[in-house]
PQR file with spaces between the fields and no chain letter, atoms N, CA, C, O and H, PARSE charges and radii, in Angstrom:
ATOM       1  N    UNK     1      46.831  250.138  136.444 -0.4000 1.5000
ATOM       2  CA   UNK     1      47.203  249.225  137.512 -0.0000 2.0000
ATOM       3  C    UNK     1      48.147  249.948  138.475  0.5500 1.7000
ATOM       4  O    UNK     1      49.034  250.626  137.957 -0.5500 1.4000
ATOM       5  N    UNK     2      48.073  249.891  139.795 -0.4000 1.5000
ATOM       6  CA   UNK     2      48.585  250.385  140.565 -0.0000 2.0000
ATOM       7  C    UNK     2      50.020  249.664  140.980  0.5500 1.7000
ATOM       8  O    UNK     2      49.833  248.462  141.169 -0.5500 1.4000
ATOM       9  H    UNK     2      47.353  249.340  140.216  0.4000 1.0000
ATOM      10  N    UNK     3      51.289  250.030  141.158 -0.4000 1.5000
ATOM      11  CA   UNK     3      52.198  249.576  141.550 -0.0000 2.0000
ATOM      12  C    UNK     3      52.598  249.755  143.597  0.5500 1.7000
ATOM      13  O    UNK     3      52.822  250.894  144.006 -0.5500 1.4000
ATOM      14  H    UNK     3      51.441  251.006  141.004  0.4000 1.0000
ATOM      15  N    UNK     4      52.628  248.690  144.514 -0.4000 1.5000
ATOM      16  CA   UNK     4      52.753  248.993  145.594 -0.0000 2.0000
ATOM      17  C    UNK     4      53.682  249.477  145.922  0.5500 1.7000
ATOM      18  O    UNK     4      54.605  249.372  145.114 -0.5500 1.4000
ATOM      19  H    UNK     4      52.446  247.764  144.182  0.4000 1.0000
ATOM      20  N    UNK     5      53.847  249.904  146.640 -0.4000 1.5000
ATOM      21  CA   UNK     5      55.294  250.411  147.209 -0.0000 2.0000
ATOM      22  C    UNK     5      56.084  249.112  148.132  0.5500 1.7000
ATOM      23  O    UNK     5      55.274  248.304  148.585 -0.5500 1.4000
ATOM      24  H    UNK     5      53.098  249.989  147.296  0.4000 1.0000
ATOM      25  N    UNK     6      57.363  248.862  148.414 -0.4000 1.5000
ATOM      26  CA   UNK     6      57.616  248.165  148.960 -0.0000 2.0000
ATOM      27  C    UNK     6      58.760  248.689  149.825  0.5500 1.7000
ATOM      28  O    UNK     6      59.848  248.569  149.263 -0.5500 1.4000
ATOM      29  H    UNK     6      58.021  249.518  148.046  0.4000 1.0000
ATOM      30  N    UNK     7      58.809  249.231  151.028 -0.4000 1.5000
ATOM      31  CA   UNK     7      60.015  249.831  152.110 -0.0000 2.0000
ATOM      32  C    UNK     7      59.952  248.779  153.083  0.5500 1.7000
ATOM      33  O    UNK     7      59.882  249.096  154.271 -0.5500 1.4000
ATOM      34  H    UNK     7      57.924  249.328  151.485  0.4000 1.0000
ATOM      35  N    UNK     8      59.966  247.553  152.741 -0.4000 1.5000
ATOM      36  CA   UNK     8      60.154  246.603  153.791 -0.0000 2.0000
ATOM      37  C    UNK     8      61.470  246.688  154.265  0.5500 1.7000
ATOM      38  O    UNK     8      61.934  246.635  155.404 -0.5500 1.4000
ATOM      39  H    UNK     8      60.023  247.295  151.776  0.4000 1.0000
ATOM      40  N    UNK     9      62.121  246.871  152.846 -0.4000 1.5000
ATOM      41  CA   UNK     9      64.124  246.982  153.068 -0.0000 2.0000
ATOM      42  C    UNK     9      64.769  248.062  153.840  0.5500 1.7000
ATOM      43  O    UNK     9      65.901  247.948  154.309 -0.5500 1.4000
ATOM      44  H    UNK     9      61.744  246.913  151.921  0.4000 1.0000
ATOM      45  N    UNK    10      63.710  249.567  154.017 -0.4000 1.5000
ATOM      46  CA   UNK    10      64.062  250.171  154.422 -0.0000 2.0000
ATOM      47  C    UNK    10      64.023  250.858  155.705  0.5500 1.7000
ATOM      48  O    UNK    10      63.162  251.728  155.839 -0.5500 1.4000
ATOM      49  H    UNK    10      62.790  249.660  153.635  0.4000 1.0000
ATOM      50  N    UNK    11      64.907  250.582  156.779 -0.4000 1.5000
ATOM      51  CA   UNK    11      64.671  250.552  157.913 -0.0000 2.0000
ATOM      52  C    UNK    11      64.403  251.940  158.383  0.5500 1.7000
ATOM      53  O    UNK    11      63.794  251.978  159.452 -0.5500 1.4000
ATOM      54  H    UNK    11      65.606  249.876  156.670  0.4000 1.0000
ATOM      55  N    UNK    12      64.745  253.237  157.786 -0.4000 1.5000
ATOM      56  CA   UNK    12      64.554  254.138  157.931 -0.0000 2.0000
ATOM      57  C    UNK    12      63.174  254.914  157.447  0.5500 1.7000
ATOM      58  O    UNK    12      62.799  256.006  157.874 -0.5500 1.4000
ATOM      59  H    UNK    12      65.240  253.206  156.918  0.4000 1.0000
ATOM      60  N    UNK    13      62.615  254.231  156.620 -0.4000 1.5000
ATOM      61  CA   UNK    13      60.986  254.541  156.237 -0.0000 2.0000
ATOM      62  C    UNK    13      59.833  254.891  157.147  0.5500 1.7000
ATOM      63  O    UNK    13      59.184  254.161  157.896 -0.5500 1.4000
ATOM      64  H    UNK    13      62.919  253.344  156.274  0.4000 1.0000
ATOM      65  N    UNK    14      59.677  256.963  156.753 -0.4000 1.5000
ATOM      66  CA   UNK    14      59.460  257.483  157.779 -0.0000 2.0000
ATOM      67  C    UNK    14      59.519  257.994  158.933  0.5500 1.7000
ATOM      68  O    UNK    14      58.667  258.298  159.767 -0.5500 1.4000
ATOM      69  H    UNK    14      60.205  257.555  156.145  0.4000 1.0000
ATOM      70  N    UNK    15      60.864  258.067  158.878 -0.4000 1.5000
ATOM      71  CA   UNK    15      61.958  258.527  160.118 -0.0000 2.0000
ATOM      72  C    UNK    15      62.872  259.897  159.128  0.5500 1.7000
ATOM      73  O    UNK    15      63.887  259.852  158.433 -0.5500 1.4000
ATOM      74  H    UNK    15      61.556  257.820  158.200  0.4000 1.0000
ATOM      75  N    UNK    16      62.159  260.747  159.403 -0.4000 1.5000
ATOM      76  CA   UNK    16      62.409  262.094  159.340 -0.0000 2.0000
ATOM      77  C    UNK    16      63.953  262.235  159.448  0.5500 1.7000
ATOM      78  O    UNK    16      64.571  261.673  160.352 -0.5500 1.4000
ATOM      79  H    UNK    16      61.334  260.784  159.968  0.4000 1.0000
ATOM      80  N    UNK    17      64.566  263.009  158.492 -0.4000 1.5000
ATOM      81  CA   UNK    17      66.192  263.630  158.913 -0.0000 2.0000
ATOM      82  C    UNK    17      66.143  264.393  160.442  0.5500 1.7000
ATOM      83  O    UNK    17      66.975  264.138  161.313 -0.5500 1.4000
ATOM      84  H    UNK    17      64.064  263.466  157.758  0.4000 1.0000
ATOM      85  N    UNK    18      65.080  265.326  160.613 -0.4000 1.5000
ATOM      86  CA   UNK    18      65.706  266.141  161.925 -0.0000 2.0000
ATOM      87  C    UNK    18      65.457  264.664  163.094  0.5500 1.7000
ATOM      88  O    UNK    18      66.215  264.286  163.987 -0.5500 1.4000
ATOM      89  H    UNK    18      64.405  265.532  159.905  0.4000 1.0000
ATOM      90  N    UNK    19      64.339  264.176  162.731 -0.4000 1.5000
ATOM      91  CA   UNK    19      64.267  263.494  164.454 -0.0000 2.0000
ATOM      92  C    UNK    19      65.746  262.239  163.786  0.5500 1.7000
ATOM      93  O    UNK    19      66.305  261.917  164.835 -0.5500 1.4000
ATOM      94  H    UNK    19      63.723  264.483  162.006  0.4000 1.0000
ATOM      95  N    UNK    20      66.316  261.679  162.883 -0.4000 1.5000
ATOM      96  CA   UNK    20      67.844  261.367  163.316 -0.0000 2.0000
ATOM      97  C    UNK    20      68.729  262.282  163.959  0.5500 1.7000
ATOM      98  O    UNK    20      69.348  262.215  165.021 -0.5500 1.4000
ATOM      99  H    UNK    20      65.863  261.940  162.031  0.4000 1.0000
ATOM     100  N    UNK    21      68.655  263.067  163.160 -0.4000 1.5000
ATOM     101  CA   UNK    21      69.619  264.207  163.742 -0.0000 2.0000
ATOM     102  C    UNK    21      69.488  264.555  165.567  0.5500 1.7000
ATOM     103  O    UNK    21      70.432  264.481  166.353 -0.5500 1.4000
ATOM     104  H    UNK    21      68.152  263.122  162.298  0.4000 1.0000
ATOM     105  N    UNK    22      68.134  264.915  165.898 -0.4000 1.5000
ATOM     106  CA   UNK    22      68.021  264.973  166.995 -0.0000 2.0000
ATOM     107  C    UNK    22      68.236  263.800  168.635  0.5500 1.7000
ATOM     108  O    UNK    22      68.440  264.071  169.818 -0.5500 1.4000
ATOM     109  H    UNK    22      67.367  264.975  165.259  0.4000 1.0000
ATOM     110  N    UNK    23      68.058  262.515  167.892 -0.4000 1.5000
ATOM     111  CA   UNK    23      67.692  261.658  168.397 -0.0000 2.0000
ATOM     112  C    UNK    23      69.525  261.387  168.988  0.5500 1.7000
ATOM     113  O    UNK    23      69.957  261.231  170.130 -0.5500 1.4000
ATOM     114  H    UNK    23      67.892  262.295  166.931  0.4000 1.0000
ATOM     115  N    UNK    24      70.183  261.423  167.765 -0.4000 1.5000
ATOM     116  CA   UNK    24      71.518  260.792  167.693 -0.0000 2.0000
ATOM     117  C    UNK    24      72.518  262.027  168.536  0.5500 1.7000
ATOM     118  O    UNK    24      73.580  261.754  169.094 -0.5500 1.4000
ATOM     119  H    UNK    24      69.832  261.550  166.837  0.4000 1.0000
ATOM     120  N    UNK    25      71.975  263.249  168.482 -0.4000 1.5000
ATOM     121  CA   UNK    25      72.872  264.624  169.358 -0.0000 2.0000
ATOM     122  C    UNK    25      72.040  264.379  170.376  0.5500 1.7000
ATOM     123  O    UNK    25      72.320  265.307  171.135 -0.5500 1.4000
ATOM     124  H    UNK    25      71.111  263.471  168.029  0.4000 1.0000
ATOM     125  N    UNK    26      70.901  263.524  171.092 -0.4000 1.5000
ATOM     126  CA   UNK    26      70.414  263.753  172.583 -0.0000 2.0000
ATOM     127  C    UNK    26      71.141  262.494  173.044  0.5500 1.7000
ATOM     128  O    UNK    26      71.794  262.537  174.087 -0.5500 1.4000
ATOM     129  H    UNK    26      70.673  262.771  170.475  0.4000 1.0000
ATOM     130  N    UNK    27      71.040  261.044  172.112 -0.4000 1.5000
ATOM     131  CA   UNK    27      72.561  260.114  172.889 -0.0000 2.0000
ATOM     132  C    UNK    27      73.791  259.921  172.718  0.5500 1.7000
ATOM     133  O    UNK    27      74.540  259.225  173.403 -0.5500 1.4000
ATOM     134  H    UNK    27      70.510  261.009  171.265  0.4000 1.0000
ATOM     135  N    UNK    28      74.104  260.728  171.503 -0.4000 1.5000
ATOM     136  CA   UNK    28      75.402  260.714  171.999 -0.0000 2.0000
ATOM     137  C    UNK    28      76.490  262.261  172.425  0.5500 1.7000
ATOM     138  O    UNK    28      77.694  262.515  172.470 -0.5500 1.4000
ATOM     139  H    UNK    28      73.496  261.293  170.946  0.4000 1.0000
ATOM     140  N    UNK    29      75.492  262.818  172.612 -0.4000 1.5000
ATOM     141  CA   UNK    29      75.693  264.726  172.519 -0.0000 2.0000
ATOM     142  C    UNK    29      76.744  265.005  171.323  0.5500 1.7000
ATOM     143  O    UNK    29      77.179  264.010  170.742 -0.5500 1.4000
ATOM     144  H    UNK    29      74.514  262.612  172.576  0.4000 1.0000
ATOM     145  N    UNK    30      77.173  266.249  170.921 -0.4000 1.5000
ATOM     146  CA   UNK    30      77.876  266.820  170.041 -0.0000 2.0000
ATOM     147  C    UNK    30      79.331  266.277  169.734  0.5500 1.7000
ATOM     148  O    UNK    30      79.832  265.678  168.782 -0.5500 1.4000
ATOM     149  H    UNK    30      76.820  267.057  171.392  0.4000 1.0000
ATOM     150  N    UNK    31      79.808  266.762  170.996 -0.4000 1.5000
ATOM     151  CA   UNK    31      81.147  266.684  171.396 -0.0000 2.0000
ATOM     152  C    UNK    31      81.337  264.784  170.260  0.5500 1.7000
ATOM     153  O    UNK    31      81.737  264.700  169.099 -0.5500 1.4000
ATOM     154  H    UNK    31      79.401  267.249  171.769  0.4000 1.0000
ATOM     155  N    UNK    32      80.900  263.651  171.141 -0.4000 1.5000
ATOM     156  CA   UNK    32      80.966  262.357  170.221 -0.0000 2.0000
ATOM     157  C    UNK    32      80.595  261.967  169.215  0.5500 1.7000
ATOM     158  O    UNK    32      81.059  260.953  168.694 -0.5500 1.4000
ATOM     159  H    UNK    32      80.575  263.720  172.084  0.4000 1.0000
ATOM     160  N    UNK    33      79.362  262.920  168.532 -0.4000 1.5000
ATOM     161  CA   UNK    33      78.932  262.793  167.200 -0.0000 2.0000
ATOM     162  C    UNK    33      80.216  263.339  166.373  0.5500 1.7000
ATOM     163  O    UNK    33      80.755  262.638  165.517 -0.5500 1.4000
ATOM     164  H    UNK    33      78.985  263.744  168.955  0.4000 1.0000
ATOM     165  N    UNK    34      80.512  264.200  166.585 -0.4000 1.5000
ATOM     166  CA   UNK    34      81.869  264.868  165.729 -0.0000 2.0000
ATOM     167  C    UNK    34      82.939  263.674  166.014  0.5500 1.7000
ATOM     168  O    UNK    34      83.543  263.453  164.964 -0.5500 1.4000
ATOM     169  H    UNK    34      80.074  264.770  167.280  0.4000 1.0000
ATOM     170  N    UNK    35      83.353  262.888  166.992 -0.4000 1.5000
ATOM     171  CA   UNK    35      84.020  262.126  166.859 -0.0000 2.0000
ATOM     172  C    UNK    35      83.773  260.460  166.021  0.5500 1.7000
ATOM     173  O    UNK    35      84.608  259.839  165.364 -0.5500 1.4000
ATOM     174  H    UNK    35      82.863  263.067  167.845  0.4000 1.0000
ATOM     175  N    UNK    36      82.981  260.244  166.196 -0.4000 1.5000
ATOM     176  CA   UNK    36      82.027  259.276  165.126 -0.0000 2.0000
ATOM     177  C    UNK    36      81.988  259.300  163.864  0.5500 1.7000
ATOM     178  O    UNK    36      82.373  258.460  163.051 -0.5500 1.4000
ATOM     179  H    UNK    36      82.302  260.748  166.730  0.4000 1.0000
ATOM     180  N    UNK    37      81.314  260.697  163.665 -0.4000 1.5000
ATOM     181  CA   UNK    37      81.362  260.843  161.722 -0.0000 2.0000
ATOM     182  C    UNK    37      82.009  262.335  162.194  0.5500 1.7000
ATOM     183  O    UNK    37      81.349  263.066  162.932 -0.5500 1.4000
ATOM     184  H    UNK    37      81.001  261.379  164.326  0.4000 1.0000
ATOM     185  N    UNK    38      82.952  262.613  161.855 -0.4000 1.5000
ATOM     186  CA   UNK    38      83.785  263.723  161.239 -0.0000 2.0000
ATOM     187  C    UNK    38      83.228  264.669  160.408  0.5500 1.7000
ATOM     188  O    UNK    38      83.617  264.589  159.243 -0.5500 1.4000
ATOM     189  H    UNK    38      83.488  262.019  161.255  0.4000 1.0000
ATOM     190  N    UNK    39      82.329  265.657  160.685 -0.4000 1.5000
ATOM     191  CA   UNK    39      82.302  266.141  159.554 -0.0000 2.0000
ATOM     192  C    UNK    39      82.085  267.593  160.510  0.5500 1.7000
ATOM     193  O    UNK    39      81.767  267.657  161.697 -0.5500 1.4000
ATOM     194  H    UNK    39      82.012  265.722  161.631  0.4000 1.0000
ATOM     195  N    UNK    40      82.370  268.691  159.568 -0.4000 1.5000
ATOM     196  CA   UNK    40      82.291  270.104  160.597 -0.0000 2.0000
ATOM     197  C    UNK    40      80.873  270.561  160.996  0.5500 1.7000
ATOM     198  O    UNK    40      80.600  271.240  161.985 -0.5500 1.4000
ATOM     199  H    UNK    40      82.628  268.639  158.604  0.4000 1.0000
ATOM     200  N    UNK    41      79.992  270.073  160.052 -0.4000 1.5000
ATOM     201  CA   UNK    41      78.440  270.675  161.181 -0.0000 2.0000
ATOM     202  C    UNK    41      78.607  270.001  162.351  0.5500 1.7000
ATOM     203  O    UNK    41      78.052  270.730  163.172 -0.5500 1.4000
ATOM     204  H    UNK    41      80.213  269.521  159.248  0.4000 1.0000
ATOM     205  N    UNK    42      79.033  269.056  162.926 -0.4000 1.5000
ATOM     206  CA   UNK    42      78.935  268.136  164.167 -0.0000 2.0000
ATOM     207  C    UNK    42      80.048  268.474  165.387  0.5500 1.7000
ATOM     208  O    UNK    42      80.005  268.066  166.548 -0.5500 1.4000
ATOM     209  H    UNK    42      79.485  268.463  162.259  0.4000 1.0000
ATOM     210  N    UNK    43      81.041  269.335  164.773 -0.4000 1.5000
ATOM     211  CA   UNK    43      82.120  269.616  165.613 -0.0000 2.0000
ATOM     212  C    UNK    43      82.414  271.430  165.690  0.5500 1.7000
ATOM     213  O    UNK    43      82.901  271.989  166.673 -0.5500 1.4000
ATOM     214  H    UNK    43      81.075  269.667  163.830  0.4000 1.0000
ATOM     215  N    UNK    44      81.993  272.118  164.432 -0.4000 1.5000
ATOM     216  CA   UNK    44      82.544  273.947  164.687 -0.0000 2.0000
ATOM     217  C    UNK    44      80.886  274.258  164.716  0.5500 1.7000
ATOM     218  O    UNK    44      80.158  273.984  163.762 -0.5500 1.4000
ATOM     219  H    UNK    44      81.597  271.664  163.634  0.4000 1.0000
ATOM     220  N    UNK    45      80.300  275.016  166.250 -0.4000 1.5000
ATOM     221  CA   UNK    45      78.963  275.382  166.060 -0.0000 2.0000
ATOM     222  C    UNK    45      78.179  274.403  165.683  0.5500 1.7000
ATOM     223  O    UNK    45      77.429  274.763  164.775 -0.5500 1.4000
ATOM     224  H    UNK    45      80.891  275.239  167.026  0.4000 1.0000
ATOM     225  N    UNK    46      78.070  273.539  165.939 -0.4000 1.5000
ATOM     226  CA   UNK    46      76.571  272.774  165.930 -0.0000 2.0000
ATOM     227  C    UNK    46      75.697  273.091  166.005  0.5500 1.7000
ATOM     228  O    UNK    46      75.603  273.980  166.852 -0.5500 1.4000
ATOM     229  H    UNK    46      78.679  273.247  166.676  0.4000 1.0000
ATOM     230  N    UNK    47      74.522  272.765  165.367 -0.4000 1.5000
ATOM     231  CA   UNK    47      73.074  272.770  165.498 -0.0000 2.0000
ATOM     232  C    UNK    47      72.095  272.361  164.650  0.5500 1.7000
ATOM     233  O    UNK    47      72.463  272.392  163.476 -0.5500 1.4000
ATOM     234  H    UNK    47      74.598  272.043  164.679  0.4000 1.0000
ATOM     235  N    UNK    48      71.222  272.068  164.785 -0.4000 1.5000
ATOM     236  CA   UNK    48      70.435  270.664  164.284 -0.0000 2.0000
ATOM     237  C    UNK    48      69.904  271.789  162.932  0.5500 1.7000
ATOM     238  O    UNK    48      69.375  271.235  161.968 -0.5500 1.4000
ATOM     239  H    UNK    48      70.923  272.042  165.739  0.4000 1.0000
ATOM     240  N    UNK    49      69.968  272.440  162.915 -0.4000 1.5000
ATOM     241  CA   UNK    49      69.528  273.677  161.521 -0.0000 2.0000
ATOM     242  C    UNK    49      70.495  272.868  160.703  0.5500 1.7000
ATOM     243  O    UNK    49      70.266  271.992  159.870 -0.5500 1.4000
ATOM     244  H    UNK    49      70.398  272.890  163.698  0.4000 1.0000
ATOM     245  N    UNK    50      72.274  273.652  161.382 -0.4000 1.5000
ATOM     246  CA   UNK    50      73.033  273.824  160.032 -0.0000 2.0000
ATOM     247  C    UNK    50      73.043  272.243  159.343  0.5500 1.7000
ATOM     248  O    UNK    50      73.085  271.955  158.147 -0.5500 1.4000
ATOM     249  H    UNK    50      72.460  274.364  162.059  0.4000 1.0000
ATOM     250  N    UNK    51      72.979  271.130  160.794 -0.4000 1.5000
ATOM     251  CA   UNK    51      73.629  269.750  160.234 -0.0000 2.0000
ATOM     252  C    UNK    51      72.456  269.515  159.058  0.5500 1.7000
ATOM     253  O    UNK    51      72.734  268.938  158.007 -0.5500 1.4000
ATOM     254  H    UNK    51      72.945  271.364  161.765  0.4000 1.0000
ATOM     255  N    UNK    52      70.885  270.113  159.402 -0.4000 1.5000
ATOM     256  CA   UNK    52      70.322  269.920  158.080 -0.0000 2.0000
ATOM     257  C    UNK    52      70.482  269.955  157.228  0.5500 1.7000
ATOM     258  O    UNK    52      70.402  269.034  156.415 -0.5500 1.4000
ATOM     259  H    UNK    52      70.659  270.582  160.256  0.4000 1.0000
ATOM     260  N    UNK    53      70.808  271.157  157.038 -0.4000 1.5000
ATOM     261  CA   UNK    53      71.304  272.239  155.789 -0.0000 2.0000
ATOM     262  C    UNK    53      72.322  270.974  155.003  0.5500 1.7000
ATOM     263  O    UNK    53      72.053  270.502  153.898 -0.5500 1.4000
ATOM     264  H    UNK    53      70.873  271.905  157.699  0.4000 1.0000
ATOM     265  N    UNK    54      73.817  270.470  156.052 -0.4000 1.5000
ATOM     266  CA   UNK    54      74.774  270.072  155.307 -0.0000 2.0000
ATOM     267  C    UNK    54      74.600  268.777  154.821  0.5500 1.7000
ATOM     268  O    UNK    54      75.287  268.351  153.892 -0.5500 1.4000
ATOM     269  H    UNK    54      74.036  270.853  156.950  0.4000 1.0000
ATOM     270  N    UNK    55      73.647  268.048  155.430 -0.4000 1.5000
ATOM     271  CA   UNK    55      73.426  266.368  155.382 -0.0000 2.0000
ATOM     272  C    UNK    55      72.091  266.437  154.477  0.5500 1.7000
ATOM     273  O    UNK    55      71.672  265.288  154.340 -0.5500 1.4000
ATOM     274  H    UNK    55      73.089  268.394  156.184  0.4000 1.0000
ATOM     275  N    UNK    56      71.352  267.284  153.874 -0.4000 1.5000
ATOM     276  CA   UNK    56      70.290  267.411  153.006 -0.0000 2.0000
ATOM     277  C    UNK    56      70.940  267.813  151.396  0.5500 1.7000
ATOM     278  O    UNK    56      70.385  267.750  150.299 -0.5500 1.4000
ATOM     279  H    UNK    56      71.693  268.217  153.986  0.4000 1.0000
ATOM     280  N    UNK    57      72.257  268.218  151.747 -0.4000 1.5000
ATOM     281  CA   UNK    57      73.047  268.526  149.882 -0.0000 2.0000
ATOM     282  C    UNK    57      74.173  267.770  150.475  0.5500 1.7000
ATOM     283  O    UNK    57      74.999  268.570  150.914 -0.5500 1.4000
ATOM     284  H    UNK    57      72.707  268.269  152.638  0.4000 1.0000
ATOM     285  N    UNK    58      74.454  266.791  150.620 -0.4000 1.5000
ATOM     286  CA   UNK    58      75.889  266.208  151.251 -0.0000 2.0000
ATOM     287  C    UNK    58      75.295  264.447  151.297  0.5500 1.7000
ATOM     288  O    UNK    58      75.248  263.748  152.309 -0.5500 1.4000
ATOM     289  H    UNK    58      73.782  266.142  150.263  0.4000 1.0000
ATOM     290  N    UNK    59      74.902  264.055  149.933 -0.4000 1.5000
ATOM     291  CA   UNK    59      74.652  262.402  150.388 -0.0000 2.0000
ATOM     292  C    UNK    59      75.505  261.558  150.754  0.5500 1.7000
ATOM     293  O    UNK    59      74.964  260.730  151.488 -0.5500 1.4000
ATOM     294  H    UNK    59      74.940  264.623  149.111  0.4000 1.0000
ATOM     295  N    UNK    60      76.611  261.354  150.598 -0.4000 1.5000
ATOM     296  CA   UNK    60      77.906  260.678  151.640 -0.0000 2.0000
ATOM     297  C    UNK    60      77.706  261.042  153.144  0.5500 1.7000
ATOM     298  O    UNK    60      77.662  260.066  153.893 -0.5500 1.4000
ATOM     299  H    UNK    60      77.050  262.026  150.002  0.4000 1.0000
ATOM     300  N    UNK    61      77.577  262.252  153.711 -0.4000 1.5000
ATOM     301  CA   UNK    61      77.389  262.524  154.878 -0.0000 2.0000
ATOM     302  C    UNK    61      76.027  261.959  155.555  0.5500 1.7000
ATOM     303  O    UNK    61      76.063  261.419  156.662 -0.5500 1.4000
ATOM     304  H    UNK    61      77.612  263.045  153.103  0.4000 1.0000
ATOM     305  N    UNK    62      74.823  262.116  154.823 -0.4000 1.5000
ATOM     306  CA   UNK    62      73.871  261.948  155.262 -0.0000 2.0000
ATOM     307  C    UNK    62      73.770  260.254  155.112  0.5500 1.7000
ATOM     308  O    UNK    62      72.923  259.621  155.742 -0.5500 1.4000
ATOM     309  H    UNK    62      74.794  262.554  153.925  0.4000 1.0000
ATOM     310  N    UNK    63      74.618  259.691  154.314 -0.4000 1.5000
ATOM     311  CA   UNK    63      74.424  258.005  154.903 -0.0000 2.0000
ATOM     312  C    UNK    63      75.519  257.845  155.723  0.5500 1.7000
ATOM     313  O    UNK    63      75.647  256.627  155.844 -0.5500 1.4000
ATOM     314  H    UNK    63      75.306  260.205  153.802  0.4000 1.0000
ATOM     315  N    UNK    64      76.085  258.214  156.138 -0.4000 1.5000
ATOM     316  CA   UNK    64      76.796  258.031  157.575 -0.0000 2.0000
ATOM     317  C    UNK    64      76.221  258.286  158.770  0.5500 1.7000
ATOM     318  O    UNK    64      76.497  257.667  159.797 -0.5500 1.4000
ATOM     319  H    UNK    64      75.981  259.203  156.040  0.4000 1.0000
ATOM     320  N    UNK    65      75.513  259.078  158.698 -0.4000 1.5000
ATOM     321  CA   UNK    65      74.591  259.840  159.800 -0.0000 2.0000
ATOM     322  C    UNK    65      73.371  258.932  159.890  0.5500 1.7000
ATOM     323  O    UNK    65      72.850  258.659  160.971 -0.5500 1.4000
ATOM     324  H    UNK    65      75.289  259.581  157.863  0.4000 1.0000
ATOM     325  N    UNK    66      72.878  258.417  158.574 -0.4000 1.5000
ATOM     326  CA   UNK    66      71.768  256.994  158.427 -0.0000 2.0000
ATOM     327  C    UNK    66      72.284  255.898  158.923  0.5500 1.7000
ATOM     328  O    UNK    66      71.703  255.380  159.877 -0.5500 1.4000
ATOM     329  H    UNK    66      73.302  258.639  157.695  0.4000 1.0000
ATOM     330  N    UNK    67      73.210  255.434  158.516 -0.4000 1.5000
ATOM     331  CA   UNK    67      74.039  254.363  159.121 -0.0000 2.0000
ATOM     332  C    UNK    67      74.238  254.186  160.317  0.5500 1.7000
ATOM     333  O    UNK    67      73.886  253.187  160.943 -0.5500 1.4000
ATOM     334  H    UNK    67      73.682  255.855  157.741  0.4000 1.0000
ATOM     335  N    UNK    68      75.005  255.432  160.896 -0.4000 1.5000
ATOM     336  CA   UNK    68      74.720  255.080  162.650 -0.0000 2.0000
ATOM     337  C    UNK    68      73.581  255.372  163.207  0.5500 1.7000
ATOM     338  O    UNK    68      73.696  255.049  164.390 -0.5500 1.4000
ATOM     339  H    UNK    68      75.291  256.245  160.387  0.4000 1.0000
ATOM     340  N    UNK    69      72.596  255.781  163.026 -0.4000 1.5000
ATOM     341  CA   UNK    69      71.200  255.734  163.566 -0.0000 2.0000
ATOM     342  C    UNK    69      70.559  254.416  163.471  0.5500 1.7000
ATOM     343  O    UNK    69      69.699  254.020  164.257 -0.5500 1.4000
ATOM     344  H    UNK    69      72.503  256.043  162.065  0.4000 1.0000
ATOM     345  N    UNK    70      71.112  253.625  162.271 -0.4000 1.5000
ATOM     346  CA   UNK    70      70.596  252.410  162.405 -0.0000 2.0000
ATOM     347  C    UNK    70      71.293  251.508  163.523  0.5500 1.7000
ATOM     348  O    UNK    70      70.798  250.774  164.378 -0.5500 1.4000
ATOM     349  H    UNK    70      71.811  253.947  161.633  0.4000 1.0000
ATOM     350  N    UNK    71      72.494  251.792  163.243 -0.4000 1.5000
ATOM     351  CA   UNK    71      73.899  251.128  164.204 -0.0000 2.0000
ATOM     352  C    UNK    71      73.282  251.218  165.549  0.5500 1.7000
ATOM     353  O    UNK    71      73.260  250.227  166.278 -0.5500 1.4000
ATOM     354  H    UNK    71      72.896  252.388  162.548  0.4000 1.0000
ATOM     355  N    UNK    72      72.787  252.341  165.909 -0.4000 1.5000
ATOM     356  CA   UNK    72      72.483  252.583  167.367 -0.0000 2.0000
ATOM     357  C    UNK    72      71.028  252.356  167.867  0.5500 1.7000
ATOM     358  O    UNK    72      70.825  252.403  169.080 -0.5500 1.4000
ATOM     359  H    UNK    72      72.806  253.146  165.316  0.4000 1.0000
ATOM     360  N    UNK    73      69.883  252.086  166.908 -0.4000 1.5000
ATOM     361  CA   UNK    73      68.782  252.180  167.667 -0.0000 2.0000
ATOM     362  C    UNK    73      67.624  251.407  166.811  0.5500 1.7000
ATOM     363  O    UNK    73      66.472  251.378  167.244 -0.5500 1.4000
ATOM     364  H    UNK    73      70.048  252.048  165.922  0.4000 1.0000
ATOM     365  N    UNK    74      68.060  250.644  165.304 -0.4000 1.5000
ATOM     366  CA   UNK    74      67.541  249.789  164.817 -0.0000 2.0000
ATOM     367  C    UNK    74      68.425  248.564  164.819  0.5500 1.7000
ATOM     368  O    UNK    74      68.503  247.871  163.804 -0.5500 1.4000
ATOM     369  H    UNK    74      68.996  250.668  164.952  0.4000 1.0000
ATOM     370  N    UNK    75      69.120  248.258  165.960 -0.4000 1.5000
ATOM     371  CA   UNK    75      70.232  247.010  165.306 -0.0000 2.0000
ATOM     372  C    UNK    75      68.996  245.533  164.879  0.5500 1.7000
ATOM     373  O    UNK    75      69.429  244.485  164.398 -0.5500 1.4000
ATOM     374  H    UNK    75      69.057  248.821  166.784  0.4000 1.0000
């Protein structure tokens, strides 16, 4: 018997880490993402590589970074 899947709950289902990442540094550029969520990929050298790198082994970071993507463009 097959079990369905159910991501009704999840508003992010299928929304890729880079296109958040990207989406959220084209409105609110760098400079305010670092002021938003604090964390040093967003404020020393940015770039949508390293913030991968840090928000892909960093799950506290990467639901902050989920969180305001929802905050901003799924309210």
């Amino acid at each position: 018997m097959f079990k369905e899947n159910d991501h009704s709950n999840d508003k992010l289902h299928g929304i890729k880490l880079q296109n958040i990442v990207e989406e959220l540094k084209d409105y609110y550029g760098w400079e305010k993402l670092g002021d938003l969520i604090d964390i040093n990929c967003f404020i020393i050298n940015p770039s949508i590589k390293s913030s991968l790198i840090f928000l892909r082994r960093t799950p506290w970071a990467r639901q902050k970074v989920e969180a305001l993507y929802i905050k901003t463009f799924l309210k």
